[in-house]
N, C-alpha and C positions, 0 to 999 in steps of 0.2 A: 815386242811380240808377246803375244796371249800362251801363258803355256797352260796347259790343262795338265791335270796326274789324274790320268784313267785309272780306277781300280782291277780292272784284266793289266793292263799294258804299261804301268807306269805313266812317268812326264810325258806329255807330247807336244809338238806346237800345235797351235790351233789351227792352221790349214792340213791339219788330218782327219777334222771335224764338220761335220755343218750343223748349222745351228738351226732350232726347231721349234722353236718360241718360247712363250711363257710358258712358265710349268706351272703357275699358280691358277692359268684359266679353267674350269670345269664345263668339257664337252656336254651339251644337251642328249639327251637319249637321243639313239636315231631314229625314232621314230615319232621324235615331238614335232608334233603340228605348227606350236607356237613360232612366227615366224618372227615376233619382236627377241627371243631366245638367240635364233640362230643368228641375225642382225648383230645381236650385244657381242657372238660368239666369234663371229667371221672376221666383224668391221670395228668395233671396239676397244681401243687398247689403250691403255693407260702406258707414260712415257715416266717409269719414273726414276730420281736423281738418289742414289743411293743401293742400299741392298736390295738385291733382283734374283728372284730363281728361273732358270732357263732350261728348255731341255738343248740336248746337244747327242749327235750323232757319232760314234765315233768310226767313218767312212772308210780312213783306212787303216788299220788296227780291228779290233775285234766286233768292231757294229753293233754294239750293244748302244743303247740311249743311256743318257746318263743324267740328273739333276743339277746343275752346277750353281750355286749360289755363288753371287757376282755381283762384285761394288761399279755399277755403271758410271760413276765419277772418276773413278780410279784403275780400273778394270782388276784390282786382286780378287783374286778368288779365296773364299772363305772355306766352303765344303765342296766336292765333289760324290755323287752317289749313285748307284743302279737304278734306273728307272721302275724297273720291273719289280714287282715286286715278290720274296720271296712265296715257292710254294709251301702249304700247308704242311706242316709235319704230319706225318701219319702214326696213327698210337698202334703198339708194338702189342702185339695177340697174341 
């Protein structure tokens, strides 16, 4: 079994999780026209043997998405991280 160590929740198994894709694919704006973009974006994915960053949902636990770099040969996991990313600090007046 796949365990994942959420940064809110600790270890969890991975049926606490759904998984979300690549995290390495870059969404087209939404309001790009080009359809050969949205094509590469939807239907294009590369399968590959080794290290992989994926997003990953944590469904039940605290729902935060999360970045998980992940040996797709092996399935250990290297890093786990927040997807979101943090807000700007604000300078102190």
């Amino acid at each position: 079994m796949l365990r994942i160590d959420c940064p809110c929740c600790g270890p969890r198994d991975h049926d606490e999780f759904r998984y979300g894709g690549d995290a390495s694919i870059i969404r087209p704006a939404h309001d790009d026209p080009d359809f050969e973009a949205w094509y590469r974006y939807v239907f294009v994915r590369r399968n590959p043997a080794g290290s992989h960053r994926e997003h990953w949902q944590h469904v039940l636990g605290c729902r935060q998405w999360l970045i998980v770099e992940r040996d797709t040969r092996t399935h250990s996991i290297a890093s786990v991280a927040l997807a979101r990313k943090p807000a700007p600090r604000k300078s102190a007046q």
